[in-house]
MMTF fields as JSON, N, C-alpha, C and O atoms, coordinates in Angstrom:
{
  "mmtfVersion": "1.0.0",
  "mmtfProducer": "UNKNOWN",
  "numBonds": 403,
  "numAtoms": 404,
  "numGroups": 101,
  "numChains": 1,
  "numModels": 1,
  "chainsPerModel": [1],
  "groupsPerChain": [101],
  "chainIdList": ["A"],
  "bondAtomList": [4, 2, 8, 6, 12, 10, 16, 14, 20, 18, 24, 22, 28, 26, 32, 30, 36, 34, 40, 38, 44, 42, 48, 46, 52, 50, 56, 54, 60, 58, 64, 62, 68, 66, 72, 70, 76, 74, 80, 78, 84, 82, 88, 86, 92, 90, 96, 94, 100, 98, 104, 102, 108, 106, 112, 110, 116, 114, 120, 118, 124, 122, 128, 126, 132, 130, 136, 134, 140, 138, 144, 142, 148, 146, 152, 150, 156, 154, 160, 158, 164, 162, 168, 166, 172, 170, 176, 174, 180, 178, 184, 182, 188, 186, 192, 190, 196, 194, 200, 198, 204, 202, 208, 206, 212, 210, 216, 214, 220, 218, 224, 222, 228, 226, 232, 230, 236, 234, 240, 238, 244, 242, 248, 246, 252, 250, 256, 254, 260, 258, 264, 262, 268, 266, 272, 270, 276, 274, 280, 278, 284, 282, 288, 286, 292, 290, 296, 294, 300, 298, 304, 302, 308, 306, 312, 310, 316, 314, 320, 318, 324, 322, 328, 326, 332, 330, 336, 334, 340, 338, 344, 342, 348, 346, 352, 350, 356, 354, 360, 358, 364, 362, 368, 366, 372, 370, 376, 374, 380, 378, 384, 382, 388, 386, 392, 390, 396, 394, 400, 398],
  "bondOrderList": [1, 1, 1, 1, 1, 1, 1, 1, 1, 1, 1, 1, 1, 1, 1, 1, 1, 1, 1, 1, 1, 1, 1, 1, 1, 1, 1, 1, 1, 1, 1, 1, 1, 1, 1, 1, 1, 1, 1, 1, 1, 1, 1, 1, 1, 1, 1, 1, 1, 1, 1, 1, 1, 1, 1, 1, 1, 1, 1, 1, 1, 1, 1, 1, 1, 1, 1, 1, 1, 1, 1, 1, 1, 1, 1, 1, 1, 1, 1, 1, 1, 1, 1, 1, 1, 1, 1, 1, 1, 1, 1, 1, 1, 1, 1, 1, 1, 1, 1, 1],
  "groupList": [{"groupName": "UNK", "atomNameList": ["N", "CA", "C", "O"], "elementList": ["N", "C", "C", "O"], "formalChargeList": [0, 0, 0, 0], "bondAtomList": [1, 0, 2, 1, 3, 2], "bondOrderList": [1, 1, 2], "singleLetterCode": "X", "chemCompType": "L-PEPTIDE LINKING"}],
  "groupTypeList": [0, 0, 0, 0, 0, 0, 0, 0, 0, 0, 0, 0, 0, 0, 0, 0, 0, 0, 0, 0, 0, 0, 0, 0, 0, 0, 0, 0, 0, 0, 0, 0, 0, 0, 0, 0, 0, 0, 0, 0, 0, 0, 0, 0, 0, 0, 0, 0, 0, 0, 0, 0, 0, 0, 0, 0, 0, 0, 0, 0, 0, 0, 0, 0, 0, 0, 0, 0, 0, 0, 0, 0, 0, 0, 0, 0, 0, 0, 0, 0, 0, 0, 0, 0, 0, 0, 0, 0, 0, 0, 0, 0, 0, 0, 0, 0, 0, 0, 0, 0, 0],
  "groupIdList": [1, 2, 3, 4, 5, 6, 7, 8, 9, 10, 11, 12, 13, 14, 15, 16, 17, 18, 19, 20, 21, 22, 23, 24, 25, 26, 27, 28, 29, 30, 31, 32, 33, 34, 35, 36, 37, 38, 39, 40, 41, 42, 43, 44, 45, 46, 47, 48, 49, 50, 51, 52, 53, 54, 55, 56, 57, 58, 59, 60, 61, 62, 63, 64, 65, 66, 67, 68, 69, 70, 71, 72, 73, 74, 75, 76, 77, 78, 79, 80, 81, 82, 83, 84, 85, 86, 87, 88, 89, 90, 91, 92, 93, 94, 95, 96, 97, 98, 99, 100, 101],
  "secStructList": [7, 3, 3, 3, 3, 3, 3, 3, 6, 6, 3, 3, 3, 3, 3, 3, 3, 1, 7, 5, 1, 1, 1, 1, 2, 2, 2, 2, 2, 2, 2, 2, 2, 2, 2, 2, 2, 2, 2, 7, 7, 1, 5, 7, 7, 5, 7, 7, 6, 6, 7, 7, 7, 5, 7, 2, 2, 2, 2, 2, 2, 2, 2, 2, 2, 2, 2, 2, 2, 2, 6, 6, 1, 7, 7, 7, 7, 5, 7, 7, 7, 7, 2, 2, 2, 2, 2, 2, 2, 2, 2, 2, 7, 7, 6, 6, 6, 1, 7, 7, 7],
  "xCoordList": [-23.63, -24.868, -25.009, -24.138, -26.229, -26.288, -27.158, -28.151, -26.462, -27.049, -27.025, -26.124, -27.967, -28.311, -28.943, -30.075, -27.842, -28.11, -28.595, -28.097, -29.404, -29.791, -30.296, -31.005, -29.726, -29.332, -30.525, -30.43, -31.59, -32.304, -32.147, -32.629, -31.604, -31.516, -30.715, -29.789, -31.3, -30.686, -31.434, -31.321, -32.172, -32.492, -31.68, -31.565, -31.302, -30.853, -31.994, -32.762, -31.85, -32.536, -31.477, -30.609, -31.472, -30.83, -30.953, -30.572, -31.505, -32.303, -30.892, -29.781, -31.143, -30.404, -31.126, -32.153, -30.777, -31.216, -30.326, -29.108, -30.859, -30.742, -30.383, -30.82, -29.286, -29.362, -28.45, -27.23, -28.969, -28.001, -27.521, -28.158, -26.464, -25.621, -24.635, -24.383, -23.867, -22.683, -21.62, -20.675, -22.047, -20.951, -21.424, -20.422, -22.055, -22.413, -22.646, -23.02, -22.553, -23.087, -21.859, -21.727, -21.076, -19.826, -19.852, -19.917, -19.788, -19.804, -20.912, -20.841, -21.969, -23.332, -23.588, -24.375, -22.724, -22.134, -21.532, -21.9, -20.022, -18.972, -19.524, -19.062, -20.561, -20.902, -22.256, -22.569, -22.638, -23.686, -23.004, -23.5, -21.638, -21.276, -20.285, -19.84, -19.973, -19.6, -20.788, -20.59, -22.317, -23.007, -23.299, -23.815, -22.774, -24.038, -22.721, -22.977, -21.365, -20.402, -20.359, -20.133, -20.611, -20.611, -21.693, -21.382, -22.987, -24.273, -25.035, -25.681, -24.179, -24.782, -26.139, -26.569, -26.879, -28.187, -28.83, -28.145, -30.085, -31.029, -32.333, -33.071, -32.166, -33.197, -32.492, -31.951, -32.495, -32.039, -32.89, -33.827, -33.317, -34.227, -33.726, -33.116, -34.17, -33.319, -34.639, -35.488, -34.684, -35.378, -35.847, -36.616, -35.705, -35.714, -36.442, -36.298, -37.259, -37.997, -36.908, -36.961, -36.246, -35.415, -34.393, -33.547, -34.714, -33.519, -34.692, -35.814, -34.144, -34.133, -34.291, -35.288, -33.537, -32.846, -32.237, -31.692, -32.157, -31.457, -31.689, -32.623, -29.769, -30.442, -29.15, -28.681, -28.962, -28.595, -27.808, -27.707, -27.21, -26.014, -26.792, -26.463, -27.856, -29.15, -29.937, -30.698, -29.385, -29.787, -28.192, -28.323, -26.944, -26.088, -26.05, -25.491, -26.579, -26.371, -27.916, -27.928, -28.544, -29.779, -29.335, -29.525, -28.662, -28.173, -27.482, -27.763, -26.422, -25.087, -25.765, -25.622, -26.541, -27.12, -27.49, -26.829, -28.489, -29.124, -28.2, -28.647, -27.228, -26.229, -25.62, -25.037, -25.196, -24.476, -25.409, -24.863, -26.961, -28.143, -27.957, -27.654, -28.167, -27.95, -27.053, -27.304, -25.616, -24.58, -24.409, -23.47, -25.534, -25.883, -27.132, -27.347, -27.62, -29.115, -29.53, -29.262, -30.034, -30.75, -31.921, -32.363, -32.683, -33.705, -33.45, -32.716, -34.066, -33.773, -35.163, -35.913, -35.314, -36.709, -36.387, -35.369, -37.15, -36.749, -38.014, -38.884, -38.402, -40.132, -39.401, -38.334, -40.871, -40.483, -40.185, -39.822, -40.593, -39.422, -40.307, -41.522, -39.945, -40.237, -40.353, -39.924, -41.136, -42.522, -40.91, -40.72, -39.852, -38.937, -37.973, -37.733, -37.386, -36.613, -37.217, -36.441, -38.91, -39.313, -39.397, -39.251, -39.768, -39.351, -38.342, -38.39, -37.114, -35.927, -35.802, -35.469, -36.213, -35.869, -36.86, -36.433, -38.231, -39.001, -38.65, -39.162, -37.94, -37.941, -36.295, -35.97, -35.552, -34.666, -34.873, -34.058, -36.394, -37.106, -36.397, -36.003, -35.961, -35.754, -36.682, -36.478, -37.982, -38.957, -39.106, -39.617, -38.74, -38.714, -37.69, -37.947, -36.735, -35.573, -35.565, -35.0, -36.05, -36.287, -37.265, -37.662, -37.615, -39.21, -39.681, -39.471, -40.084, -40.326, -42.048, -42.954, -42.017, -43.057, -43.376, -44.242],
  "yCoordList": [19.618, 19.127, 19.777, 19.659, 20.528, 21.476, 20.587, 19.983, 20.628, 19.946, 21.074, 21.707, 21.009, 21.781, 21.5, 21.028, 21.937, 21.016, 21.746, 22.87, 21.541, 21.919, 20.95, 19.949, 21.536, 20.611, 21.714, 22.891, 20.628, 20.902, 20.091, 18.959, 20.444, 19.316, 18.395, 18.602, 16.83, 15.212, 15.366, 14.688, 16.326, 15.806, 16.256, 17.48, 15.842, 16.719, 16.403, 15.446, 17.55, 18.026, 18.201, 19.04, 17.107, 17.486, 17.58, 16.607, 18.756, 19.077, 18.732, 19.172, 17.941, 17.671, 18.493, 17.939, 19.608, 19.531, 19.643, 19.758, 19.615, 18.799, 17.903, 17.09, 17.587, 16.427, 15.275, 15.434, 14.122, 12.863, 12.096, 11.208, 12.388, 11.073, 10.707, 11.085, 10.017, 9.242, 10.71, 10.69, 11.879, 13.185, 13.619, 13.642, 13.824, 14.619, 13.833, 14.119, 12.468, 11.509, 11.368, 11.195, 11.408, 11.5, 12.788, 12.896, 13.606, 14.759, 14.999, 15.428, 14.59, 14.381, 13.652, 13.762, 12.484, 11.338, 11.766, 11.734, 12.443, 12.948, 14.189, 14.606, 14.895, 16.215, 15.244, 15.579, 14.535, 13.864, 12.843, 12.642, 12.083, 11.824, 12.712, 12.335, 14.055, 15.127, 15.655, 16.055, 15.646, 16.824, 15.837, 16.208, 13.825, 13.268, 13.065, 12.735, 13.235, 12.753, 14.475, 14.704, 15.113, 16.846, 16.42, 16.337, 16.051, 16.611, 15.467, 15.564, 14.055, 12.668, 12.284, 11.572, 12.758, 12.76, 11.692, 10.691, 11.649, 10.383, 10.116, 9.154, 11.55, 11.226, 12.125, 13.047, 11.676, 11.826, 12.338, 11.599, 13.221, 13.113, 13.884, 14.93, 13.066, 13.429, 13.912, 13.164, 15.708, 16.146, 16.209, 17.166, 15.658, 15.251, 16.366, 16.397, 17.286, 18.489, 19.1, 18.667, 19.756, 19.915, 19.285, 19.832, 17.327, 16.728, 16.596, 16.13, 17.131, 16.981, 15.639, 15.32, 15.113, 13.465, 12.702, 13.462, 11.588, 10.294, 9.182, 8.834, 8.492, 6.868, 6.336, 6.83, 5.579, 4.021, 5.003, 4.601, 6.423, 6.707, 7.447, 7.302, 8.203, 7.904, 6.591, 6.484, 5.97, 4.676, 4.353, 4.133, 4.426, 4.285, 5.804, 5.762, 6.82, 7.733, 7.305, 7.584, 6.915, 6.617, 5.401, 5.35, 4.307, 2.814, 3.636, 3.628, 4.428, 4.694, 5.536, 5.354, 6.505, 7.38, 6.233, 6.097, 5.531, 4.896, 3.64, 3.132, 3.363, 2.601, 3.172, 2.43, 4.81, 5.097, 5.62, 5.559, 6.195, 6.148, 4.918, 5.014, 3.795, 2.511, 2.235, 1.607, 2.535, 2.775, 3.575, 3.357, 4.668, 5.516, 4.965, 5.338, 4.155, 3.348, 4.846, 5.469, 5.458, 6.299, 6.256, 5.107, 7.131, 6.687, 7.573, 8.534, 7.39, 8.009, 7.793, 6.848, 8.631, 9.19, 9.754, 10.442, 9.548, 10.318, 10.989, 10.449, 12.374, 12.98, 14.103, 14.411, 14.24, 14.965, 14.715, 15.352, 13.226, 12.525, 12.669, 12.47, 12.846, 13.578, 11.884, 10.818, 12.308, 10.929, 10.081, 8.865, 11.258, 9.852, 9.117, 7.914, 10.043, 9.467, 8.717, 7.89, 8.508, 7.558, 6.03, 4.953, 6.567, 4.968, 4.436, 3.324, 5.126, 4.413, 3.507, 2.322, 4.486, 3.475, 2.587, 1.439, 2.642, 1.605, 0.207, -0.897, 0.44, -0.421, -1.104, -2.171, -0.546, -1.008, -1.557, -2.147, -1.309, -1.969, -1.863, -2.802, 0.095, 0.983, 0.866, 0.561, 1.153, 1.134, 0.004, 0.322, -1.322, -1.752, -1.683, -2.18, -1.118, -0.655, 0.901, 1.392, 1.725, 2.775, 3.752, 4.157, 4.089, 4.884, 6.402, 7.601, 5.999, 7.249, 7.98, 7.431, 9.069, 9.783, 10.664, 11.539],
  "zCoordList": [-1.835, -1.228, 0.136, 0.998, 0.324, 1.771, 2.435, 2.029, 3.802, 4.902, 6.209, 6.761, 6.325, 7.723, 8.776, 8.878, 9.977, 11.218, 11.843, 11.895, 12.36, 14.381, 15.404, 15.296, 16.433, 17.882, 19.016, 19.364, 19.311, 20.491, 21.781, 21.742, 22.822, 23.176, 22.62, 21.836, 23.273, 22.434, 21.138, 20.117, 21.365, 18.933, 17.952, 17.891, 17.454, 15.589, 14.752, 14.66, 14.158, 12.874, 12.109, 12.349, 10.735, 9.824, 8.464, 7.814, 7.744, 6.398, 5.456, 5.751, 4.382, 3.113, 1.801, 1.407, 1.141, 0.222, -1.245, -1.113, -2.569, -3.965, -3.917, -3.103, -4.881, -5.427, -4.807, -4.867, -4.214, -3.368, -4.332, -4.898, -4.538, -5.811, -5.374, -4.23, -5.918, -5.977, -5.639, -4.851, -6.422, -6.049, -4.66, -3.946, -4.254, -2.382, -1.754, -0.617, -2.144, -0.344, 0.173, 1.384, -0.445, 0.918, 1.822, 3.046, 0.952, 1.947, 2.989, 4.14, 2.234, 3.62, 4.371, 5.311, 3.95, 5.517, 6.451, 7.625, 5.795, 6.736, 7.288, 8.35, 6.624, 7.685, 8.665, 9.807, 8.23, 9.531, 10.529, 11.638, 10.026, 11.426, 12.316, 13.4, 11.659, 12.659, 13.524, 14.671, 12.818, 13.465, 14.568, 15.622, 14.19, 15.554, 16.543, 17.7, 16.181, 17.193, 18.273, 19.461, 17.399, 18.448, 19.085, 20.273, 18.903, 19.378, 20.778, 21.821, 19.566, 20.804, 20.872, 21.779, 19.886, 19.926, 20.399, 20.613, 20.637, 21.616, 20.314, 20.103, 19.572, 18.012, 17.602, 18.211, 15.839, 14.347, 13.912, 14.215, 13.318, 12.233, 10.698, 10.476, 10.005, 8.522, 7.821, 7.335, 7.857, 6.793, 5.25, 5.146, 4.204, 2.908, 1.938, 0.715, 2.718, 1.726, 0.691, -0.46, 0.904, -0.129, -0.935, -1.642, -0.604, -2.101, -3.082, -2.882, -4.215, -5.371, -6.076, -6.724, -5.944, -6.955, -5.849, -5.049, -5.568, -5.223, -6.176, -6.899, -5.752, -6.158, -5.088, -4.063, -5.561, -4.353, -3.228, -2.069, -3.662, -2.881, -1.262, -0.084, -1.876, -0.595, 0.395, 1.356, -0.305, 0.258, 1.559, 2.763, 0.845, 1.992, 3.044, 4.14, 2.636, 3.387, 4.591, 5.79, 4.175, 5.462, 6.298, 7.514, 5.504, 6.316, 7.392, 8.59, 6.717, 8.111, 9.026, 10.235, 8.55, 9.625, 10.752, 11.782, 10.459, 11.029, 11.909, 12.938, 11.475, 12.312, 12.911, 13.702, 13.117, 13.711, 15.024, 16.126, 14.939, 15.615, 16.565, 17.754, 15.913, 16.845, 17.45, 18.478, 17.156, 17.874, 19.212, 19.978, 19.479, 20.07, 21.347, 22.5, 20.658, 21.32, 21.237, 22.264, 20.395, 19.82, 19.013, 19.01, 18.247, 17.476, 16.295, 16.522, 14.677, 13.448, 13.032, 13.281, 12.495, 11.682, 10.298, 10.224, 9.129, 7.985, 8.004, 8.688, 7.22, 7.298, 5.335, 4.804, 5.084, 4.031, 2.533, 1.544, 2.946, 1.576, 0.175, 0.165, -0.388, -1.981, -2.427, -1.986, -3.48, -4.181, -4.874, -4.886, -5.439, -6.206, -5.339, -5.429, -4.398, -3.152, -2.42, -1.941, -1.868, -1.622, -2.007, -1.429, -3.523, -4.382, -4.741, -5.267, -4.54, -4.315, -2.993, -2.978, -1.635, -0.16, -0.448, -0.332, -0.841, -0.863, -1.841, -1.652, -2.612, -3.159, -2.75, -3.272, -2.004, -0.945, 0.151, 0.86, 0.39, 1.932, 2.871, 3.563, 3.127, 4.204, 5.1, 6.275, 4.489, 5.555, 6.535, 7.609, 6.366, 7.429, 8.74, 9.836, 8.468, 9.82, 9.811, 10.789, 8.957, 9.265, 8.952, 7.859, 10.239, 10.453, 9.101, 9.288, 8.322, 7.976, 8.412, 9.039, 7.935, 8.784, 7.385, 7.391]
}
């Protein structure tokens, strides 16, 4: 699962793309709380244009982002999110603790 970071400043940008399952969300946890413990960011933002597929294991990879954001007194944004990965967080009622765009 490719994740790609960039650091402006306090922002990260971090693009995920194919497929978020039960096989790559670990690895796209453990590479997103390396890119936010290097970077310290003040905003998150989790790109979504290129996943493919999610189900629940996208759902813990946005909770932790987003707690470890708050841990930070930081802010997290998701943008990009593809029509089926949307209806998974929505029907997790992400959207109410976290901003998508």
């Amino acid at each position: 699962m490719p994740v790609t970071c960039v650091e402006e400043g306090r922002h990260l940008t971090a693009a995920v793309a194919g497929e978020l399952d039960h096989h790559g969300a670990r690895a796209v946890m453990e590479e997103l709380d390396r890119q936010i413990d290097a970077a310290m960011p003040r905003e998150l933002t989790l790109d979504l244009k290129g996943l493919t597929f999610t189900d629940s294991s996208g759902i813990a990879v946005l909770l932790r982002s987003w707690r470890r954001m708050g841990q930070l007194q930081g802010a997290m944004r998701v943008v990009n999110t593809p029509a089926q990965a949307g209806k998974v967080f929505q029907a997790a009622g992400l959207g109410r603790i976290i901003r998508f765009e």
